[in-house]
BATI-116551 format. One line per 2 residues: number of its first residue (from 0); their letters; for each residue x negated, y negated, z negated of C-alpha. Coordinates in nm, 4 decimals, padded with zeros to 6 digits, m for minus. Layout:
N
NUM	A	X:Y:Z; ...
END
This chain:
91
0	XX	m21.5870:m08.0358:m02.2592; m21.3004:m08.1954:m02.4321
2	XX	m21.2873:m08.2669:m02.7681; m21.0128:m08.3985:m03.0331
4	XX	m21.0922:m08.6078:m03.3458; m20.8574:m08.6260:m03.6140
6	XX	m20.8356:m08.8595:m03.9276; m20.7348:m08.7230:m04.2606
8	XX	m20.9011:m08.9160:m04.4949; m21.1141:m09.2726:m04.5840
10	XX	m20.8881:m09.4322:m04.3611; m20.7781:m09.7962:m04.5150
12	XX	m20.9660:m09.6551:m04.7843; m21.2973:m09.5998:m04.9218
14	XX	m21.2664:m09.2337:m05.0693; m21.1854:m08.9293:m04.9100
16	XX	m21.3665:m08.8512:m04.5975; m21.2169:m08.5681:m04.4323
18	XX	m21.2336:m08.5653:m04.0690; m21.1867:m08.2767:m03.7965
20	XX	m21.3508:m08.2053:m03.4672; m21.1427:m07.9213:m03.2426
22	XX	m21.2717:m07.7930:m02.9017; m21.1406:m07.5438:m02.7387
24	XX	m21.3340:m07.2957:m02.9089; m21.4499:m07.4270:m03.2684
26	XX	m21.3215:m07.6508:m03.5184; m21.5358:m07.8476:m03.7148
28	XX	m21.4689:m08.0278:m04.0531; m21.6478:m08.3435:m04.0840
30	XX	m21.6615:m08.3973:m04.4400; m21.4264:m08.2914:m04.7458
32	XX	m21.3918:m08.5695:m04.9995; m21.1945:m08.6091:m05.2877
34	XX	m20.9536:m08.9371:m05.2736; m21.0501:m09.1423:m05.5890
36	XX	m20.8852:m09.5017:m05.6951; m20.6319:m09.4472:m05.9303
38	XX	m20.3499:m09.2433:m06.0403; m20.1383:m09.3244:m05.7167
40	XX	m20.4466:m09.2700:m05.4682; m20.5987:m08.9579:m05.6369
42	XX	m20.2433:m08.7447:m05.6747; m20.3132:m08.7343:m05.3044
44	XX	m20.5274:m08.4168:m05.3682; m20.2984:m08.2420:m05.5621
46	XX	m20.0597:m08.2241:m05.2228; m20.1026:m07.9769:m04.9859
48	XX	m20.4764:m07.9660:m04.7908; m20.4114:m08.1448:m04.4389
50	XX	m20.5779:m07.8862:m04.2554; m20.4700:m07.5147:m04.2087
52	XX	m20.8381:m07.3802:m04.3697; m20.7968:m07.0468:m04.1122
54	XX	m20.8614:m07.2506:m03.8406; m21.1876:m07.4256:m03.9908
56	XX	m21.4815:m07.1893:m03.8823; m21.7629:m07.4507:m04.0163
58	XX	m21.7828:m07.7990:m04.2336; m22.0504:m08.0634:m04.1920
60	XX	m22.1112:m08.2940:m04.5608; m22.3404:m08.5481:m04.4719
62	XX	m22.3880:m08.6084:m04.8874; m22.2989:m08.4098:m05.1793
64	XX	m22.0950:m08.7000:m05.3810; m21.7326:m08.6104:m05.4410
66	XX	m21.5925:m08.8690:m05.2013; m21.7363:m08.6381:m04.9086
68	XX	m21.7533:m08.3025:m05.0701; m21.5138:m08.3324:m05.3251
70	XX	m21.2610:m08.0785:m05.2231; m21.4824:m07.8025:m05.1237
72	XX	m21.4259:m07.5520:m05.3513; m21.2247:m07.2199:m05.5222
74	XX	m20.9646:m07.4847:m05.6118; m20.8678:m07.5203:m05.3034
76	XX	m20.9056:m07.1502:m05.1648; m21.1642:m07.2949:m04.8926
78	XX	m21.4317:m07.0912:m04.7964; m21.6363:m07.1069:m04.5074
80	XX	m22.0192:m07.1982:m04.4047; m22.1017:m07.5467:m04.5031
82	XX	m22.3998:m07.7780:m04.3772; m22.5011:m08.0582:m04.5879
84	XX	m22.6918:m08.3239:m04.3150; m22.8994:m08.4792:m04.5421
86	XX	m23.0202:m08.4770:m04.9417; m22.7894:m08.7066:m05.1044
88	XX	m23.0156:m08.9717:m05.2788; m23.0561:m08.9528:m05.6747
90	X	m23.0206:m08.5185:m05.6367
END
């Protein structure tokens, strides 16, 4: 099977995880986090999403703090099945 792995986000950063899995048959959101640190750094999610969302058919959160799952939402018009991995601890 081959597989491609692309980085969109928490890359020379902290914030932000958004990362995306394609085979030839599904692609997979890894994460969905909002990109905090500042004025500069956080304007970033007012741009347009990285991703075309039609091709998305499922994201994996592996916690439920903003930095992972902060762009999830009506906001940005993304709807699709998500799978949280794990309780996030403190919920």
């Amino acid at each position: 099977m081959t597989y491609t792995l692309q980085f969109f986000g928490a890359t020379e950063q902290v914030t932000g995880s958004l990362y995306l899995l394609r085979t030839a048959e599904h692609t997979v959101m890894l994460e969905c986090g909002l990109i905090q640190g500042g004025r500069a750094a956080e304007a970033r999610n007012q741009g347009p999403f990285p991703v075309t969302v039609d091709e998305i058919d499922v994201v994996v959160i592996r916690g439920a703090h903003f930095d992972h799952s902060g762009r999830i939402g009506p906001a940005n018009a993304i709807e699709f099945p998500v799978i949280q991995c794990a309780e996030t601890p403190g919920e």
